[in-house]
C-alpha positions, -999 to 999 in steps of 0.1 A, spaced: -269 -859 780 -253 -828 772 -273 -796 774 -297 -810 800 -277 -804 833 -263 -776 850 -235 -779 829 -246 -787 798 -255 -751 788 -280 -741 758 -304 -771 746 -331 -767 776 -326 -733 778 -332 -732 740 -363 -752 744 -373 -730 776 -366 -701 752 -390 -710 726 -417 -724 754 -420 -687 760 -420 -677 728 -453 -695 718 -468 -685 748 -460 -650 741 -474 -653 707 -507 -672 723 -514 -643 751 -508 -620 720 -533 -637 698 -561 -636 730 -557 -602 735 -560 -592 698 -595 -614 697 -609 -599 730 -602 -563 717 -622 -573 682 -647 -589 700 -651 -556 722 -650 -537 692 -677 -556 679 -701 -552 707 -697 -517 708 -703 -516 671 -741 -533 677 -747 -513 709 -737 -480 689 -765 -492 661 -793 -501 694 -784 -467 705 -793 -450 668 -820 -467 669 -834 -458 701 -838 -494 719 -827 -493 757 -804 -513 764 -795 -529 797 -769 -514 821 -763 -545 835 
């Protein structure tokens, strides 16, 4: 049962360690989606404006 308890030391906190880690890497992942997905919108929007359709200010 070492590394589970209080005083067993690094295997949970190991484990918590790398929890994190993924979650870290997941949040990063989101965020680097949202701001293509933004960059994409404002991309076609750009191209409505050229061509003169109105879009909604919704």
């Amino acid at each position: 049962m070492g590394g589970w308890g209080a005083g067993g030391g690094g295997l949970l906190y190991r484990i918590t360690d790398e929890m994190q880690a993924v979650a870290d890497a997941l949040i990063l992942l989101a965020n680097i989606v949202m701001a293509w997905n933004t960059a994409q919108m404002q991309t076609i929007l750009d191209r409505w404006t050229n061509r003169r359709q109105v879009v909604a200010s919704d």
